[in-house]
N, C-alpha and C positions, 0 to 999 in steps of 0.2 A: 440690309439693303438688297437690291435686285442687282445683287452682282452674280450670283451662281448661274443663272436661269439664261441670262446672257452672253455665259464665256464657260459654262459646264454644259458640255453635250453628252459626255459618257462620264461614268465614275471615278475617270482616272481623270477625268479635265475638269472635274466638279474640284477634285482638290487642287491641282495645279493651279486653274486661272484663279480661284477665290484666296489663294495665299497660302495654300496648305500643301506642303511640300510632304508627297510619301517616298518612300524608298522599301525596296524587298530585295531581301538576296534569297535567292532558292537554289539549292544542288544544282549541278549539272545534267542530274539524272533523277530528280524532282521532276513529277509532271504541275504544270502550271493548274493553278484552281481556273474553273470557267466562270467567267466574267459576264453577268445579267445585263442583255440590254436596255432595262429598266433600272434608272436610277430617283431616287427621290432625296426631298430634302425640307426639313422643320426649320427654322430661325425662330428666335426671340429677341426683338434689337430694341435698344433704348429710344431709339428714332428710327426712322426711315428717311433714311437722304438718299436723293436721286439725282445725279447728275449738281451735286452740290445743293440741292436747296431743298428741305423738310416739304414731307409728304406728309404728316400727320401733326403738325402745329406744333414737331418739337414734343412727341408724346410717346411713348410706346409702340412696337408694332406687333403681329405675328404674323410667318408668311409662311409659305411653303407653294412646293411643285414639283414635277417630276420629267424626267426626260426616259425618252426612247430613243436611240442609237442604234442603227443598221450596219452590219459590219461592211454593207458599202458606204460606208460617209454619210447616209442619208439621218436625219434627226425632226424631232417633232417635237413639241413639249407645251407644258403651263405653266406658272407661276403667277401666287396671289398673294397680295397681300390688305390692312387695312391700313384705307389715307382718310384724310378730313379735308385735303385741300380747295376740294370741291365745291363742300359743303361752308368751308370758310369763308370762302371768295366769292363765290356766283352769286349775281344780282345784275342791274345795270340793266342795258335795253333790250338782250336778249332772253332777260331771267325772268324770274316772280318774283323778283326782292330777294334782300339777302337774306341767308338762314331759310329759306324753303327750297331750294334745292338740295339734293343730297345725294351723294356718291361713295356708299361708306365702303368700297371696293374698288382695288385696280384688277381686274386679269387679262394677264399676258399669253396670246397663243403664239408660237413663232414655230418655224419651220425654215429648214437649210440642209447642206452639204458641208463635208468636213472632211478634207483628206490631207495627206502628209505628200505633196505634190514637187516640193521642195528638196525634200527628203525628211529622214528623222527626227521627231522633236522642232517639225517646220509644218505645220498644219495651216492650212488655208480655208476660210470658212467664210461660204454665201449663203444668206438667209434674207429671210420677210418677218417681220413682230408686226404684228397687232396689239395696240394697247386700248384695251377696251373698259370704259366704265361705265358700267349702267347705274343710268344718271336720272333721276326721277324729280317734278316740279319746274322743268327747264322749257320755256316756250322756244323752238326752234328757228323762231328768223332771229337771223344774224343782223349789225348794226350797220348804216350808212357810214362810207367814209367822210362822210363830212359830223357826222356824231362822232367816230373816234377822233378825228383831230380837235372838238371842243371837250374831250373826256380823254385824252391817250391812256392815260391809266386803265383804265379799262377796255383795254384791246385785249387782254386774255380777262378770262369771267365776263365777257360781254354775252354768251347768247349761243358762242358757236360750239361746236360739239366738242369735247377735251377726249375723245375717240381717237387715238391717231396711228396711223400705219407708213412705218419705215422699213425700209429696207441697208442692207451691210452689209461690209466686208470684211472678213477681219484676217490676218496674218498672225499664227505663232511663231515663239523662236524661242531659243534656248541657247545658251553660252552657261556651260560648267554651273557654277552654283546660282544664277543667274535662271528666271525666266519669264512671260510676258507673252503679252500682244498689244497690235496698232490694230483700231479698229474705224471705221469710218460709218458712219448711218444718217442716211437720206430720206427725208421727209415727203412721204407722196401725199399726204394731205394736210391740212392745217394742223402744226405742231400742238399740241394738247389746249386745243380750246382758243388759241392767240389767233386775232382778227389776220385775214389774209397772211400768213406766215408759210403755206408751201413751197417748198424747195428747202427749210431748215434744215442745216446739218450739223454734224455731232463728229470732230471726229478726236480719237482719247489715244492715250498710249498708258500703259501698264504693266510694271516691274514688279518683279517678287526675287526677293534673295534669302535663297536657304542659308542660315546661318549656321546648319549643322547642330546647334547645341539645342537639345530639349524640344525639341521638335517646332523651334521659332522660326519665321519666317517675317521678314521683311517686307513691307508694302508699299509701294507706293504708284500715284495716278495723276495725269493732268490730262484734264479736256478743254475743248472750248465751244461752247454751243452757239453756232450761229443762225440769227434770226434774219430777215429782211423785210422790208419796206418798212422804214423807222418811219416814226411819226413827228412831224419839224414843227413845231409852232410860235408863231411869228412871234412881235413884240407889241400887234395888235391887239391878240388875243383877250377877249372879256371874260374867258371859263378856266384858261388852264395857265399854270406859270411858261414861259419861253423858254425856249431849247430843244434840243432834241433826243426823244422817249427811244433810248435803242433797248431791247430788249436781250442782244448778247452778252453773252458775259465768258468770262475762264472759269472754268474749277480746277480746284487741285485736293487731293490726299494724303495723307502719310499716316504709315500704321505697323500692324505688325499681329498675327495669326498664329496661335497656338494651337500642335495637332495633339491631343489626348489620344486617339487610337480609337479603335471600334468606329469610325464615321462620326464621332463629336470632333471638335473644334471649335476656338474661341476665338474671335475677334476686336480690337480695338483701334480706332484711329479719330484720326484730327482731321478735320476739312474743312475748306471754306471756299469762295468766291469773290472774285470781281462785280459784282451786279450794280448795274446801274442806280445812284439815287439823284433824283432831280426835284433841288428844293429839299421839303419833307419827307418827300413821296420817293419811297422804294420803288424799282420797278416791275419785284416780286416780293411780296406783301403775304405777311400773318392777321390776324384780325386785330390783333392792337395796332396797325399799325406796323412792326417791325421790319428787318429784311430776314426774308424766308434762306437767302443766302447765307446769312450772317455764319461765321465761323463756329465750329460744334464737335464737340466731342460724340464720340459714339461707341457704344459695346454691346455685341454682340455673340448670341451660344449658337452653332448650328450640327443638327444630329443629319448625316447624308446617308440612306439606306441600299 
């Protein structure tokens, strides 16, 4: 998952925020090794879940990216990996039908600050991400509000660009074997592709507890992605069932990160989501049909350079 790329800005916060608790004791009169501000990093994940809900139809991924860290706070970085959701989903009034669109790539540029303003092990960190997919077979107008309310289901995968750029805050902390951050991210353009949805926010909280034993560490995450201007439709309606299409939901995690040493470490965890279903109809959808939410295991290997 694209958890390093968003909460690892140098190589010591690559292990920290991703579940990977290090520790080093060095003499008193050991000089400290010098620390690259170039950091990178492989995965190989059973899925790719984001923000609770499969990026690749519930299929394999592989991702990788790397971060630069200025010993003033300042950070830069990428992170890629491969989805299908794109390619799953888009059709509708903005598309060329399903299955001719295709987006066989996320990549993430983001850029921020990061300093310990609090004090130690209280890191405070403002950034910009760009999530960018080059999206090919997608005709660019976007749909009439009066076609999404006879279609709501299709207010994401309608037409509008799934290109989207937020901005965030995030707050570390530490308490003894304990650590984490509160992060918040605000949507300056339509949230990945969803009809009229700017202003969406994100905001998550995330705990890790070193267990001390074997290099395990503890996981766990709850978010809640909110969207705006749901879609209400009446009891009139001749196209779509009645109610109302909100597109928010919770996620939550829980898991737990093995560090092997040398920059490998494993991961495993459980997730799932609240997402809305109305009727039949998820209100984030796999090609059969499914919810793209639905509860999921997942395991992960990642090498951090």
């Amino acid at each position: 998952m694209k958890t390093i790329h968003k909460t690892a800005i140098s190589a010591a916060a690559v292990a920290l925020l991703s579940g990977v608790a290090t520790t080093a004791a060095f003499a008193a009169d050991a000089p400290e090794p010098e620390v690259s501000p170039i950091a990178a990093n492989v995965t190989v994940a059973s899925n790719y879940i984001y923000r609770g809900l499969t990026q690749t139809n519930n299929k394999p991924a592989i991702q990788g990216g790397f971060d630069y860290a200025h010993e003033s706070g300042f950070y830069v970085g990428n992170w890629n990996s491969n989805i299908s959701w794109i390619s799953d989903q888009y059709g509708g009034y903005g598309g060329s039908g399903t299955g001719s669109v295709t987006a066989p790539i996320e990549m993430d540029f983001y850029a921020g600050f990061k300093k310990e303003f609090l004090g130690e092990g209280y890191a405070s960190d403002f950034g910009v991400l760009q999530y960018y997919y080059p999206v090919s077979g997608m005709v660019s107008n976007a749909p009439t509000s009066k076609q999404i309310n006879a279609y709501p289901t299709a207010r994401q995968s309608s037409g509008a660009s799934p290109s989207t750029t937020e901005i965030y805050a995030a707050q570390n902390f530490t308490a003894g074997p304990v650590a984490g951050f509160f992060k918040f991210s605000y949507a300056l353009s339509n949230l990945f592709g969803i009809y009229n949805s700017k202003g969406s926010f994100y905001p998550d909280l995330t705990a890790n507890y070193d267990t001390g034993m074997y290099g395990i560490t503890l996981n766990a995450h709850v978010g809640y992605q909110y969207v705006p201007n749901n879609v209400v439709v009446g009891s009139t309606s001749t196209t779509a069932m009645p109610g109302t299409y909100n597109l928010s939901y919770a996620d939550w995690k829980f898991g737990l990160t093995k560090d092997f040493g040398g920059g490998l470490s494993g991961s495993a965890y459980y997730t799932g989501t609240s997402v809305q279903k109305v009727g039949s109809t998820y209100m984030y959808t796999t090609p059969n049909g499914g919810n793209q939410g639905r509860a999921n295991g997942v395991v992960a290997l990642t090498k951090t350079f």
